[in-house]
C-alpha positions as CSV (number, residue, x, y, z in Angstrom):
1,X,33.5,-0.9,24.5
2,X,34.3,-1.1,21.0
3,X,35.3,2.9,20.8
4,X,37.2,3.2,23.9
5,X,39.2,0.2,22.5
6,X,40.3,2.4,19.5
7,X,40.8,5.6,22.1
8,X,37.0,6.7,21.2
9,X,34.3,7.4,23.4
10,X,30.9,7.4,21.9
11,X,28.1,10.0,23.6
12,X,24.1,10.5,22.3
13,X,25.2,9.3,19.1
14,X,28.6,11.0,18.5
15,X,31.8,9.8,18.5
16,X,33.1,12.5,20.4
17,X,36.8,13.0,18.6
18,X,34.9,13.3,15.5
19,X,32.8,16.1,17.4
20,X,36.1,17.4,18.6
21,X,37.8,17.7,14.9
22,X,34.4,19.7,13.5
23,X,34.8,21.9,16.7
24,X,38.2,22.2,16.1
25,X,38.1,23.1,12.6
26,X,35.2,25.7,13.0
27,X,37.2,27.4,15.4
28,X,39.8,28.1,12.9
29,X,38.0,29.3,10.0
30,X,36.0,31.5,12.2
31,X,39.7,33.0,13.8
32,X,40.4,33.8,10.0
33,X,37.1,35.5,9.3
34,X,37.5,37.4,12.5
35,X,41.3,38.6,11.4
36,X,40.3,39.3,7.5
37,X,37.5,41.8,8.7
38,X,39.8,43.5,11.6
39,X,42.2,43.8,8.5
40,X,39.2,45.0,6.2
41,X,37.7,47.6,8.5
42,X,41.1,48.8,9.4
43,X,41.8,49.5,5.8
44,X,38.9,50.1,5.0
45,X,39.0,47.7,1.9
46,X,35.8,46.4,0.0
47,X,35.6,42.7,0.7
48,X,33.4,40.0,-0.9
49,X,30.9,38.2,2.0
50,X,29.2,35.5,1.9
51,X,26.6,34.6,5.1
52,X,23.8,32.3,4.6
53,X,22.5,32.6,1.0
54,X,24.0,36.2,0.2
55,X,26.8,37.1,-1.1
56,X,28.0,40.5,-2.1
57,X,30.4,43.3,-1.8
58,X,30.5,45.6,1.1
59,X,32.8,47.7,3.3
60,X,32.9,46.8,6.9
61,X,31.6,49.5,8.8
62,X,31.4,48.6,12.7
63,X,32.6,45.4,14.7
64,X,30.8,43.8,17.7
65,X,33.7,41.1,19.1
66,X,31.3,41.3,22.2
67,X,27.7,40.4,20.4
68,X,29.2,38.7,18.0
69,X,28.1,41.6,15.2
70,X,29.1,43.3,12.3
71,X,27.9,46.4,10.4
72,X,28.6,46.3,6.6
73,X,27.6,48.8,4.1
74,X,26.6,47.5,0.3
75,X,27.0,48.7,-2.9
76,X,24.1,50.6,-2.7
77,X,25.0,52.4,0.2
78,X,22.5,49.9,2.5
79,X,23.7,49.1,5.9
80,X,22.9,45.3,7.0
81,X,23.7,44.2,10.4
82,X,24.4,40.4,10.3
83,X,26.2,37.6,13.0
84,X,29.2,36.9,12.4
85,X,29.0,33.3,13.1
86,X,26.7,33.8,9.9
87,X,29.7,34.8,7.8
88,X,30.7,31.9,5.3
89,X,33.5,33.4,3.9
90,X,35.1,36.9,3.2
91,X,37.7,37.8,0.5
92,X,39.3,40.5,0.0
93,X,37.9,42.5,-2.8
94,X,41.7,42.6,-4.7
95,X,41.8,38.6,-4.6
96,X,38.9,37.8,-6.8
């Protein structure tokens, strides 16, 4: 009762608007990954990614909106398919 008196509900654990806010804010840094590499493969510009424990420079060859995928090419010419859901961040090569 204690969290619905302060407009909380509490579920398995979770307070749920504290759920809601981490939701909320993945959603938008994911929208602003998705728009910086529709920006960087239209442009074609070499952007700085970082997913999991890699980060490196690359050009973004194909996007996947549908399974969630993108093709990027490294610096050696290597083509690495990787989730983007994976992708940290991604800076525009120019920026850094």
């Amino acid at each position: 009762m204690e969290y619905q008196d302060r407009g909380m509900l509490k579920y398995q654990g979770f307070i749920l608007s504290e759920h809601h806010d981490a939701l909320e804010s993945n959603v938008e840094k994911q929208t602003n990954i998705r728009q910086r590499l529709t920006n960087a493969f239209k442009n074609q510009q070499v952007v700085q990614i970082q997913y999991g424990m890699n980060k490196e420079y690359a050009r973004i060859r194909e996007i996947d909106y549908i399974m969630e995928k993108v093709v990027i090419m490294d610096e050696d010419n290597i083509e690495k398919i990787i989730s983007i859901e994976e992708i940290e961040t991604l800076v525009y090569k120019e920026e850094i």
